[in-house]
BAVEXZA-892401 format. One line per 5 residues: number of its first residue (from 0); their letters; for each residue x, y, z of C-alpha. Coordinates in pm, 1 decimal, padded with zeros to 6 digits, always signed. Example, Ala and Ser with C-alpha at 12.3 -4.5 7.8 and 13.67 -1.06 7.14 Angstrom:
2
0 = as = +01230.0 -00450.0 +00780.0; +01367.0 -00106.0 +00714.0
//
This chain:
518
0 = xxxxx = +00000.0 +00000.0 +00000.0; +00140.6 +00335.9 -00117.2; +00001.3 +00698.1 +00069.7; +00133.8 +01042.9 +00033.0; +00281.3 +01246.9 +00325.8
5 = xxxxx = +00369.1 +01574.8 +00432.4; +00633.6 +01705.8 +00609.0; +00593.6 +01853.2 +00893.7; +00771.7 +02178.3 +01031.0; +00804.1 +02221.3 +01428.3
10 = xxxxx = +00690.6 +02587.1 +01419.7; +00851.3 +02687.5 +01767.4; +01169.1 +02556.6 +01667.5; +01161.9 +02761.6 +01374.1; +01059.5 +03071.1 +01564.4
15 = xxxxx = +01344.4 +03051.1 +01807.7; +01654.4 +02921.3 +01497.5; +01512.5 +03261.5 +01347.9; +01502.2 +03478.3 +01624.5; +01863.6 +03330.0 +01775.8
20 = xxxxx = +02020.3 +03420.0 +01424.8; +02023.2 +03755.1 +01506.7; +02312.9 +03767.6 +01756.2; +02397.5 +04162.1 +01717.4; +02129.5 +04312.3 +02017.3
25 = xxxxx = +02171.6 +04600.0 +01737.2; +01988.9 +04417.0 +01473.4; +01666.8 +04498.7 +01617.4; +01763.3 +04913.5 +01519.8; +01868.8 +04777.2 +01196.1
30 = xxxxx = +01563.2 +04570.8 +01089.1; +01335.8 +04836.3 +01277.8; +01445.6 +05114.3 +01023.6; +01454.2 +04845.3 +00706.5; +01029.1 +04815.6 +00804.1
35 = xxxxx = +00988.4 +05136.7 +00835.8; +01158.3 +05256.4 +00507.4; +01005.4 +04968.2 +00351.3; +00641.8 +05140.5 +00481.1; +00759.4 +05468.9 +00340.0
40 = xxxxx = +00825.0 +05631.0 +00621.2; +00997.1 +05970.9 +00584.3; +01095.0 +05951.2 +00963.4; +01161.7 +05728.5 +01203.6; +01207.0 +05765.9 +01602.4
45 = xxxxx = +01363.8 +05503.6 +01806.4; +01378.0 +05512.2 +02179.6; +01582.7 +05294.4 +02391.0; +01564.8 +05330.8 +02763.0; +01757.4 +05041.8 +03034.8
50 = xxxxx = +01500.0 +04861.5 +03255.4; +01564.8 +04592.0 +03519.5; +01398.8 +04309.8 +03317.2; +01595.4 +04401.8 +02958.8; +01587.9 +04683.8 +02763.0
55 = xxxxx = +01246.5 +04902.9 +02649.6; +01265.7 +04970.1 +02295.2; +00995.7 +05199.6 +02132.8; +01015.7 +05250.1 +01725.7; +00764.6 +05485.6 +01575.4
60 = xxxxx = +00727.3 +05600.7 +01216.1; +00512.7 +05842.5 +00962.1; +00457.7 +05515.4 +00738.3; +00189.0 +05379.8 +00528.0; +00076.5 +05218.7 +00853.8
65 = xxxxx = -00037.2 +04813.3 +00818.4; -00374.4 +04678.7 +00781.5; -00481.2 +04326.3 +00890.5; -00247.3 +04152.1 +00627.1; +00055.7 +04354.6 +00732.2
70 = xxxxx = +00008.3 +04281.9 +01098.7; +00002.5 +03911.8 +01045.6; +00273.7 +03957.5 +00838.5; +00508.6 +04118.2 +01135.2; +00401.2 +03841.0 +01372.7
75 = xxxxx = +00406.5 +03559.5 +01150.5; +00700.3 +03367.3 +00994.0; +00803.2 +03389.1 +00610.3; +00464.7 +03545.3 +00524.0; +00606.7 +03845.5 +00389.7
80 = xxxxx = +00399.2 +04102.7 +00224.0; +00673.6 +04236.2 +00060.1; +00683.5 +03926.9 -00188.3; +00867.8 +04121.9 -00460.5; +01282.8 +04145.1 -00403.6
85 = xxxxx = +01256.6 +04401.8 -00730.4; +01023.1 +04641.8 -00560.4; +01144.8 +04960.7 -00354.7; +01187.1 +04682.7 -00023.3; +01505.6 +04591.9 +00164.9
90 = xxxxx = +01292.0 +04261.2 +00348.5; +01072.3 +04023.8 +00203.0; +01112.3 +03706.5 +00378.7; +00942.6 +03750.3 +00686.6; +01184.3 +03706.4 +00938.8
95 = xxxxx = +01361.1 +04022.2 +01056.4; +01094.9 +04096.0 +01299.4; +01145.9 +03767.1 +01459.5; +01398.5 +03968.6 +01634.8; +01113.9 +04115.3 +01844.5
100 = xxxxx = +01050.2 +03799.0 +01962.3; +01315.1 +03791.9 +02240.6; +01147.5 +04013.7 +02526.9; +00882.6 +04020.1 +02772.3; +00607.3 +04207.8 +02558.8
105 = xxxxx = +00519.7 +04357.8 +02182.6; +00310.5 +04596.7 +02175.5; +00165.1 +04710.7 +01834.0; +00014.8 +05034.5 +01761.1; -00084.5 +05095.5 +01367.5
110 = xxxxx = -00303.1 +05369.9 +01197.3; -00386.7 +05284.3 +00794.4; -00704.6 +05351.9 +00597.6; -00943.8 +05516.1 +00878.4; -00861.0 +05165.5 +01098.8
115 = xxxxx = -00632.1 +05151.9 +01402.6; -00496.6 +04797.0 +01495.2; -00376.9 +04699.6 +01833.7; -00199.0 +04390.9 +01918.0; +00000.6 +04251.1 +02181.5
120 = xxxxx = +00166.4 +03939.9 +02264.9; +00283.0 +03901.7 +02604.9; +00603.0 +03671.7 +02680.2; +00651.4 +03536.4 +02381.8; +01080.3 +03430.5 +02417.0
125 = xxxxx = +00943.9 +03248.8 +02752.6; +00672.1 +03066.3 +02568.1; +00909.3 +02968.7 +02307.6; +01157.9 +02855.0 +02513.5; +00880.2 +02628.7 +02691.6
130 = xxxxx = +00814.7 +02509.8 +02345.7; +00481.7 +02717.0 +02327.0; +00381.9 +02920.9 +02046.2; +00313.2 +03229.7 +02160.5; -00001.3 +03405.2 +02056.1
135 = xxxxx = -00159.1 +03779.0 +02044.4; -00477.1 +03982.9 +02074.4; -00590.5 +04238.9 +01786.8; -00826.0 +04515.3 +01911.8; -00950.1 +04750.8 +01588.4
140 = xxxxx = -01091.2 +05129.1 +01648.6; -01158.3 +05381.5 +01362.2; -00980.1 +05675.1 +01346.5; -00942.3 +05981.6 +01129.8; -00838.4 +05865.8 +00758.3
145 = xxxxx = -00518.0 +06107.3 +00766.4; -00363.6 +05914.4 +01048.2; -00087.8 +05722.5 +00947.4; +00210.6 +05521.4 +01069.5; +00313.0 +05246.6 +01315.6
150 = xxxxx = +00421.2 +05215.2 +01700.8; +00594.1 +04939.2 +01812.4; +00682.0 +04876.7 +02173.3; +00933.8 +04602.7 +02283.6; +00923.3 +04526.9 +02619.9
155 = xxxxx = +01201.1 +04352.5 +02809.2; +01434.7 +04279.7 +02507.2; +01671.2 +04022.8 +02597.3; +01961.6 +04202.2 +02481.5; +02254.2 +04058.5 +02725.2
160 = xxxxx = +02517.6 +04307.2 +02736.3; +02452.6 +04518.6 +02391.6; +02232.4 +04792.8 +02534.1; +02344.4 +04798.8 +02875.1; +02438.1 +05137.5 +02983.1
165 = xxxxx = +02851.1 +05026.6 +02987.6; +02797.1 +04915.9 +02659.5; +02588.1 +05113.3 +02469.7; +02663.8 +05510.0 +02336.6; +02535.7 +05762.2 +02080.2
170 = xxxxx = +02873.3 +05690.2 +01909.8; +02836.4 +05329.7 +01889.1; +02475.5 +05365.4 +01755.2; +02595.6 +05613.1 +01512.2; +02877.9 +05430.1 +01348.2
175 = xxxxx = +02685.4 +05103.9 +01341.7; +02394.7 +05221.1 +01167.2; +02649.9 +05400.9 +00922.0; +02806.5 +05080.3 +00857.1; +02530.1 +04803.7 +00915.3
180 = xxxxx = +02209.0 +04964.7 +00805.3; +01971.5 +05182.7 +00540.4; +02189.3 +05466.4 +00710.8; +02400.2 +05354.2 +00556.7; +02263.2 +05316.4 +00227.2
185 = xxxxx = +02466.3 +05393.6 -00156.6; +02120.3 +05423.3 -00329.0; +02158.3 +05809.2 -00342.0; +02436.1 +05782.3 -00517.7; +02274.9 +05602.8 -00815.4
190 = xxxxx = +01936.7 +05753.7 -00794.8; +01984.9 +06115.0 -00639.6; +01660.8 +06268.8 -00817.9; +01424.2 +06015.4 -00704.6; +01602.8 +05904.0 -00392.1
195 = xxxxx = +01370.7 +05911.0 -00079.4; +01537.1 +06039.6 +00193.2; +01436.7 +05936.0 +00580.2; +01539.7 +06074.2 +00894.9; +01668.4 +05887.3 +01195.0
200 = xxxxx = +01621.5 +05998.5 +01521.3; +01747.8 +05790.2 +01814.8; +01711.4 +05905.5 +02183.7; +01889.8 +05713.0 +02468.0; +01764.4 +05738.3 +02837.1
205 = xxxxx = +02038.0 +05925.3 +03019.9; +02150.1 +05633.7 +03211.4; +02266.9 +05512.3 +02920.9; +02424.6 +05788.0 +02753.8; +02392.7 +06200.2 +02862.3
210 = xxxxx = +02607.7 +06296.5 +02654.1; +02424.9 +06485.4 +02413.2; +02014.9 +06516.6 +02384.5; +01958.8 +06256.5 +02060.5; +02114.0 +06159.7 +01761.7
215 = xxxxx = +02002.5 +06285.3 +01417.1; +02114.8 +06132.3 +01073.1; +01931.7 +06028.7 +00730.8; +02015.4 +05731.1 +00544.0; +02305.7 +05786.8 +00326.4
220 = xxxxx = +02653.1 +05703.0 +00365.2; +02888.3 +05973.4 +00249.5; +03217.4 +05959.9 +00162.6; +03475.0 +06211.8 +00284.0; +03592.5 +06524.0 +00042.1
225 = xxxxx = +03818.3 +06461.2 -00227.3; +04163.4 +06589.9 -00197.7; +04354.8 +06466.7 -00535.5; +04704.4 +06640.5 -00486.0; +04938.4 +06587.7 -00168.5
230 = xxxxx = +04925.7 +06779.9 +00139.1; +05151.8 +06877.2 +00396.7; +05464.8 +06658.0 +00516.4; +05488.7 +06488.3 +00678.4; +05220.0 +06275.4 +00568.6
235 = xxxxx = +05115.7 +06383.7 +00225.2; +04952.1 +06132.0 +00147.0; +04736.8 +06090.2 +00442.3; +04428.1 +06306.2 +00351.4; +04439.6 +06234.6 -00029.0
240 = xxxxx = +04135.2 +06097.4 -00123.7; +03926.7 +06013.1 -00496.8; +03603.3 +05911.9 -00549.9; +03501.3 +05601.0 -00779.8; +03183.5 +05572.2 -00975.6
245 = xxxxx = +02915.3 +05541.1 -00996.2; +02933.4 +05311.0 -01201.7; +02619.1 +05080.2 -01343.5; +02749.7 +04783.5 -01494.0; +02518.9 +04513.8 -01711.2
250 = xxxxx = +02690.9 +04158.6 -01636.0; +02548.7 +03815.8 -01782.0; +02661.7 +03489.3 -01646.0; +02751.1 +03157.3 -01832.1; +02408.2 +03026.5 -01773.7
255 = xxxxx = +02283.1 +03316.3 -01929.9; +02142.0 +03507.0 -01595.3; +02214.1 +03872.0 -01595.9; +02213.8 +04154.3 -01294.0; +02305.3 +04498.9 -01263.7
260 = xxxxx = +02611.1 +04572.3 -01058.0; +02618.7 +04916.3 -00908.3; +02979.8 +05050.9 -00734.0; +03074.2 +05350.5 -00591.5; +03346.5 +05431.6 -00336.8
265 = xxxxx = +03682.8 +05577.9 -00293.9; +04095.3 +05488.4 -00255.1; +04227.1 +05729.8 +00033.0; +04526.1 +05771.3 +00309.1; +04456.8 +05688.8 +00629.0
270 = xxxxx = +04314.1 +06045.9 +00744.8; +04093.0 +06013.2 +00495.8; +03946.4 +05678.0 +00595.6; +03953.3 +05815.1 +00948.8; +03703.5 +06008.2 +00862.5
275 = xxxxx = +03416.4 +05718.3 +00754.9; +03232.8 +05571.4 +01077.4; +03334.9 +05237.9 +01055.0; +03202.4 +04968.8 +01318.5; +03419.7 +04703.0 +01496.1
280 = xxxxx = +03847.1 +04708.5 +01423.4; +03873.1 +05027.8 +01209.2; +04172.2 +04882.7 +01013.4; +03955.8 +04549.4 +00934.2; +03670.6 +04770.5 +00747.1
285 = xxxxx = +03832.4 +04798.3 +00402.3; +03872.3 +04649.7 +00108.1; +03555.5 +04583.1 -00106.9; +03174.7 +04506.2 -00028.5; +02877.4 +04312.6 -00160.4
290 = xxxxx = +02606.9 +04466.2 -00107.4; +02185.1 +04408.1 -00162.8; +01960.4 +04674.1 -00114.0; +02266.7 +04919.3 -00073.5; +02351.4 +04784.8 +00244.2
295 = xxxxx = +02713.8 +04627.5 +00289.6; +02663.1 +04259.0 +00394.4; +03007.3 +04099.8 +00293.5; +03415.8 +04215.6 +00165.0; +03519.8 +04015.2 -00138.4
300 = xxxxx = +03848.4 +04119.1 -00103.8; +04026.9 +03854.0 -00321.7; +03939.0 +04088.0 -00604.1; +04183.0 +04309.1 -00554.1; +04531.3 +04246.7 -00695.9
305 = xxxxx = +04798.9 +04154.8 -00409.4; +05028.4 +04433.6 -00532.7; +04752.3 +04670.5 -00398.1; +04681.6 +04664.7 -00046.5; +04308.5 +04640.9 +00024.7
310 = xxxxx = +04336.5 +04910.3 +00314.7; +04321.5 +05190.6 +00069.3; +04022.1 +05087.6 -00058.0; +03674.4 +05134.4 +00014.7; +03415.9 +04995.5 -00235.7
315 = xxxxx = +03034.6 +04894.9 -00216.9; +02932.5 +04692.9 -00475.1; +02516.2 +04628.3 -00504.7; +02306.5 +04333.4 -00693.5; +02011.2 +04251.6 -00620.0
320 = xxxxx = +02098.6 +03891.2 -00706.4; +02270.1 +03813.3 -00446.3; +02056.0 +03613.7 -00137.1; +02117.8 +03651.7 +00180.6; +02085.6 +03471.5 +00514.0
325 = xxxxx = +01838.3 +03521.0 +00757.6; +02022.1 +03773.1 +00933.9; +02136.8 +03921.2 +00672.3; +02543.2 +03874.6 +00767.7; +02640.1 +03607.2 +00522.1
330 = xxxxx = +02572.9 +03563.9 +00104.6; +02412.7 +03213.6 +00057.3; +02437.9 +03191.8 -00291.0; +02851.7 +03211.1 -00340.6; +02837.3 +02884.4 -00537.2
335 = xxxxx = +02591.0 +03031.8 -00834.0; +02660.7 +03152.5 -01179.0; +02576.5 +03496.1 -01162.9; +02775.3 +03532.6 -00805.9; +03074.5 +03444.2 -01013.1
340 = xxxxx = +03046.4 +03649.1 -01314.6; +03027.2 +03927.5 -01028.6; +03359.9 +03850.5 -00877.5; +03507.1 +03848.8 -01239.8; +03372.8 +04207.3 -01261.5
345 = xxxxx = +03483.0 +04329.0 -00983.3; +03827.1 +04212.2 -01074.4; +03803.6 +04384.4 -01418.2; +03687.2 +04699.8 -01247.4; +03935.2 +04673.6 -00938.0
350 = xxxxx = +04241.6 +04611.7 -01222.6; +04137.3 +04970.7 -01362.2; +04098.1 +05119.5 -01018.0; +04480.7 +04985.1 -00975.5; +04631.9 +05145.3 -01312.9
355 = xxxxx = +04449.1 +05443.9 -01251.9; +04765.2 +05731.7 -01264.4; +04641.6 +05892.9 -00959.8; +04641.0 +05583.6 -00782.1; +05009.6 +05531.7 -00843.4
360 = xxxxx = +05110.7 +05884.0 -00809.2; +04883.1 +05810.0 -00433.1; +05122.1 +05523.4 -00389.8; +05428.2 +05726.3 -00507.6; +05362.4 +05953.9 -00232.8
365 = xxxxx = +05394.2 +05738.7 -00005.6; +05652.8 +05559.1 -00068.5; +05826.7 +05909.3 -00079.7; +05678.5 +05982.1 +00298.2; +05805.3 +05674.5 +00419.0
370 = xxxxx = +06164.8 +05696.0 +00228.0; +06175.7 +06104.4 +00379.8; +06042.6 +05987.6 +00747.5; +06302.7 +05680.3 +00758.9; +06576.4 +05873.8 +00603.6
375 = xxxxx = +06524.2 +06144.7 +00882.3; +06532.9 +05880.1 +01182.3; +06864.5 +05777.6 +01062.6; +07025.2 +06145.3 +01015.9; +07129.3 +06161.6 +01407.6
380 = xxxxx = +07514.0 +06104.2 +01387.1; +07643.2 +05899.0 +01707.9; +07814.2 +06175.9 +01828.2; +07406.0 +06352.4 +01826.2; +07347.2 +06052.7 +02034.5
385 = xxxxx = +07567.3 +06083.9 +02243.8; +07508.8 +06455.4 +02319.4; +07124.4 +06415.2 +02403.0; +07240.3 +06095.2 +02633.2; +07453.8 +06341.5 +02834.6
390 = xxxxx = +07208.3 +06674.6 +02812.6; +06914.0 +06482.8 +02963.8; +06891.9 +06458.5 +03298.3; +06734.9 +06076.2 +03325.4; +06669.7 +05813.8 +03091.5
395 = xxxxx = +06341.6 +05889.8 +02818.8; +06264.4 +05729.8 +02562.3; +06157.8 +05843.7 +02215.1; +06071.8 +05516.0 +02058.2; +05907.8 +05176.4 +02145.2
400 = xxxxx = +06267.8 +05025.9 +02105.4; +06427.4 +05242.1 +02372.8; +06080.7 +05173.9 +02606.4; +06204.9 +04777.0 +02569.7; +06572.3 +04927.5 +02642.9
405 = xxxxx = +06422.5 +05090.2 +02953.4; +06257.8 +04795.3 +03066.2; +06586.8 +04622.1 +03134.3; +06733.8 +04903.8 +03280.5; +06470.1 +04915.1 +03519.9
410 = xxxxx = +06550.4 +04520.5 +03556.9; +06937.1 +04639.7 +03581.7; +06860.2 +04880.0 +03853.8; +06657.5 +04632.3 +04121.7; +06281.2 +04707.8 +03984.1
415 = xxxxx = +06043.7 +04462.6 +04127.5; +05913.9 +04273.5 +03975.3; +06138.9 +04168.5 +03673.8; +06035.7 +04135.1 +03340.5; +06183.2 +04096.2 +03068.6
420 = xxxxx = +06100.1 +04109.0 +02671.5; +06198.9 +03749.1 +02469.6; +06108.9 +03877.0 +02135.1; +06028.6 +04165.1 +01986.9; +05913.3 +04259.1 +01615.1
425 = xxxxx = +05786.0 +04626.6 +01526.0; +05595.2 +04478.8 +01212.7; +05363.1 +04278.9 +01390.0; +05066.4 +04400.6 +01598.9; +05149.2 +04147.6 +01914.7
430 = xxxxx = +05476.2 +04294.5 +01881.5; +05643.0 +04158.6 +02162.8; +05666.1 +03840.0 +02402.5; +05729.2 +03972.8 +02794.0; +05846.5 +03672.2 +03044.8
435 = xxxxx = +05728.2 +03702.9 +03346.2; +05695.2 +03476.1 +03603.7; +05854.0 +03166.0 +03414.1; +05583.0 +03230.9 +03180.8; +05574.3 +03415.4 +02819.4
440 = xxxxx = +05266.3 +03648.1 +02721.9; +05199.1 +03793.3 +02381.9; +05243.3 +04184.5 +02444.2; +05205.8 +04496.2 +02286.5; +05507.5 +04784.2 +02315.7
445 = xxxxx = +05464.7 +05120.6 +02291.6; +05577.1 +05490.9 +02370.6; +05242.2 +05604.8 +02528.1; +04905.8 +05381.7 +02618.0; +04724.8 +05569.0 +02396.2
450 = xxxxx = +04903.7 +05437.0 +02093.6; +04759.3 +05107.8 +02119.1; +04456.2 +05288.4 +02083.4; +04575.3 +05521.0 +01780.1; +04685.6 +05273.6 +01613.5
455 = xxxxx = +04379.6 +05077.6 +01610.4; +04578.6 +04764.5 +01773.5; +04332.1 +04452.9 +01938.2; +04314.1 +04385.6 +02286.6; +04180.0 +04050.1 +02290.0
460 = xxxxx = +04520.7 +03851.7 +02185.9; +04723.1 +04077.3 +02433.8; +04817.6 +04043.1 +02813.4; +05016.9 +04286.5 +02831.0; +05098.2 +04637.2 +02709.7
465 = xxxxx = +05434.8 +04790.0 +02788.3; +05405.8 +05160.0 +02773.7; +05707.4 +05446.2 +02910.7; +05363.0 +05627.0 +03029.4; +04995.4 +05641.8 +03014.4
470 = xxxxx = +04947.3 +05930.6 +02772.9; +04651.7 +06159.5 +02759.2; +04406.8 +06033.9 +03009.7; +04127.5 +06243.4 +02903.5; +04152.7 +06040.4 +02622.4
475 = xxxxx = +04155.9 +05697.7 +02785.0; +03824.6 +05807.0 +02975.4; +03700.2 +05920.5 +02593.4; +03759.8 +05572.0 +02452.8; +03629.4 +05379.4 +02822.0
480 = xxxxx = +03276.7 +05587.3 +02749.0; +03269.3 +05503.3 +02381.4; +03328.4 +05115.7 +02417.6; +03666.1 +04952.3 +02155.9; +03635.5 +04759.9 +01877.5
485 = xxxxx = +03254.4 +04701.8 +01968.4; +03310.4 +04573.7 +02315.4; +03367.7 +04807.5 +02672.7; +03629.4 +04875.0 +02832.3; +03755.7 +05005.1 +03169.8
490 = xxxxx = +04103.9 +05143.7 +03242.4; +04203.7 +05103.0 +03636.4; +04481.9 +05383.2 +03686.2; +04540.0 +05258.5 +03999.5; +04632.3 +04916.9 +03999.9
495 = xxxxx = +04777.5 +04895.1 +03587.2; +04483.0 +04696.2 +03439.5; +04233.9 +04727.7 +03157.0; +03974.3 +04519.7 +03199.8; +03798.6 +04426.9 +02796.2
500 = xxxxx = +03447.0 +04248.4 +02744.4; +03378.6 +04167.5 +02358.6; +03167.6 +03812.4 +02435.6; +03417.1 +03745.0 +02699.2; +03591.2 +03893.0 +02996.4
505 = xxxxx = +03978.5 +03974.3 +02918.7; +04234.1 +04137.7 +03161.8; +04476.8 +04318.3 +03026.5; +04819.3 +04408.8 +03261.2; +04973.1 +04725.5 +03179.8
510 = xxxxx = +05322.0 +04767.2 +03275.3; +05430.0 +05182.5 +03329.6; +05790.7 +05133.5 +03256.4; +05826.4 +05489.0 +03374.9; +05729.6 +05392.9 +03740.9
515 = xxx = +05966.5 +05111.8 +03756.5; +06203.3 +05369.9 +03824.2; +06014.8 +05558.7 +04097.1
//
């Protein structure tokens, strides 16, 4: 005997794979403002405010509003009524709201048509994780036809340590929806007559962040002026800067499928890319990205020749034929036609980029900078030496090599207790291995403390930083209220320690050379 069947899906499971895809606590801004642009919303308010049971997050917008369909839609999974990817809509899969899902409470407030829907769902992470579906009530009222847009009102959002008030800033916000979201968006770029423009307002209750009263922005990522010709030594190079594109470009695949690649971007010193608000490592951010619906999602980066380093270049490259994962991090579809004919084009385009004679004279410059800066270092004669040796009253170093010299003096002279450095390489951003103890530890050398943090070095593969002194400690507190490479940090003058949390707890020993000899 021979019957039919039908698999079956385990809804709850579903609901809580979904919801636990979205690992960033910051998501829930990004696929917030993705609805509401989606809903044509010309501004959007988001209010995040630290409560005992998780954070309260309140989104509001001037949309289209949602009727019946719309609301089941937001609650449901992979009922999208956004079914078509080529329409004006960043989501139409159903399952960036899911998001929501991990808090005590959604409330829904949404005006459309003369009709005002409520709906709530109370506990609905619990339920889940009891392997109940959660449910919600809908309560409808009429209201005046004119009234339009949509409320929403998370409650309790399970959001660990990403909006606690250590963690979270108007800076952090800033950069990350710069870098992660429609704020960040190229579109303008390509369409600049027809482009619709939204505003972004996000308030934070002041015990997370007093700093200033809100944050304003729009949704377009800008790139910083152009400056073609060299500036001032000694880094001439540093703020030159050109701008790329853009550029629409008709590709076809093997198999006969066909997109439309759009890229703009730019090829710039490092003053110049100091100036874009990147989100995690700064240095880590360049290169070139795929992109769908103008936001970045992945850096293709092995389409850019080896004899050009992919620092200097910053690149978004859109197609709307590229899928995505549920979260939107990763490109599912790296094994298809049409995502290789795009990586060909991109190395076509990138080749161009590279011959470019203002890229080479950019190059040229630097090399120059380097050869002038290097060739100045080595000028003092030993007799120079000598002379500053005997003028200064105590030993001070001017370079991280003369900080590891002054380390073993300070071993020389009885310092307590005594360290010493095994190996030491200026290339390399662990640049040194201290003993101490019987033990080695991968360590980081410098002048001052603060040029870890100038130079953009990580903390998480380094316990220890050797430093002559602190540096600016205004600007130690600056970076401790701001957070590092997406995670917080504290600095404890007193005892020598930084203590970093990025996902896990890290202590960090600093060792003051300087007070060695005290």
């Amino acid at each position: 005997m021979q019957e039919t069947k039908t698999p079956k899906v385990n809804e709850v499971n579903e609901f809580l794979e979904i919801a636990s895809d979205f690992e960033d606590p910051l998501e829930v801004i990004r696929e917030s403002l993705s609805n509401s642009y989606d809903a044509g919303a010309t501004e959007v308010v988001i209010t995040i405010r630290s409560r005992q049971n998780g954070s309260e997050i309140i989104i509001e917008d001037d949309g289209r509003g949602m009727g019946h369909d719309g609301l089941e839609s937001f609650f449901d999974l992979g009922n999208s009524t956004k079914s078509d990817p080529e329409h004006d809509s960043i989501g139409y899969k159903g399952h960036g709201t899911k998001i929501f899902y991990k808090s005590e409470q959604i409330v829904v407030s949404t005006a459309k048509d003369g009709k005002n829907l409520h709906a709530k769902m109370d506990r609905p992470w619990e339920k889940l994780n009891n392997q109940v579906l959660p449910q919600y009530d809908v309560s409808e009222e009429e209201t005046r036809r004119e009234n339009r847009g949509t409320r929403i009102k998370v409650t309790g959002f399970k959001s660990g340590r990403g909006f606690a008030p250590r963690s979270l800033t108007y800076n952090k916000i800033e950069h990350y929806l710069k870098w992660k979201t429609i704020a960040g968006s190229t579109k303008y770029h390509f369409e600049p007559e027809d482009f619709r423009e939204m505003d972004i307002i996000v308030n934070l209750s002041e015990e997370i962040d007093d700093s200033r009263d809100r944050l304003v922005t729009n949704n377009k990522l800008e790139f910083p002026e152009e400056q073609l010709k060299p500036g001032e030594k000694p880094f001439p190079e540093a703020r030159m800067c050109k701008h790329y594109g853009p550029h629409v470009l008709d590709i076809e695949a093997e198999t006969g499928d066909t997109t439309q690649l759009e890229i703009v971007g730019m090829v710039g010193g490092k003053d110049a890319r100091d100036e874009l608000p990147t989100y995690g490592r700064h240095s880590v951010q360049f290169g070139i990205w795929l992109a769908k619906d103008h936001i970045k999602v992945e850096r293709l980066n092995e389409a850019i020749s080896h004899d050009n380093e992919f620092i200097h270049f910053f690149f978004i490259a859109n197609s709307q034929d590229i899928e995505l994962s549920a979260n939107r991090e990763k490109i599912r579809n790296k094994s298809s036609a049409i995502y290789q004919a795009i990586e060909e084009e991109l190395n076509h385009f990138l080749s161009k980029v590279g011959s470019d004679p203002w890229f080479k004279n950019y190059l040229n410059q630097r090399r120059i900078a380097e050869l002038n800066r290097k060739a100045q270092s080595h000028r003092k004669t030993i007799a120079e030496r000598e002379e500053l040796i005997s003028a200064r009253d105590s030993f001070e170093p001017s370079n991280q090599t003369e900080v590891v010299l002054g380390l073993e003096r300070s071993n020389r002279e009885g310092a307590s207790p005594l360290i010493s450095v095994e190996d030491f390489d200026l290339g390399e951003d662990i640049n040194a291995l201290i003993e101490h103890g019987g033990s080695l530890y991968p360590s980081s050398v410098h002048l001052r403390l603060t040029d870890h943090f100038d130079e953009d070095k990580p903390l998480e593969s380094v316990n220890k930083i050797v430093c002559w002194e602190l540096g600016d400690r205004d600007k130690l507190r600056e970076i401790q209220r701001n957070g590092y490479h997406n995670g917080t940090i504290q600095f404890d003058f007193d005892n020598d320690n930084i203590v970093y949390e990025n996902g896990s707890k890290h202590d960090i020993s600093v060792i003051h050379v300087k007070s060695r000899f005290d």
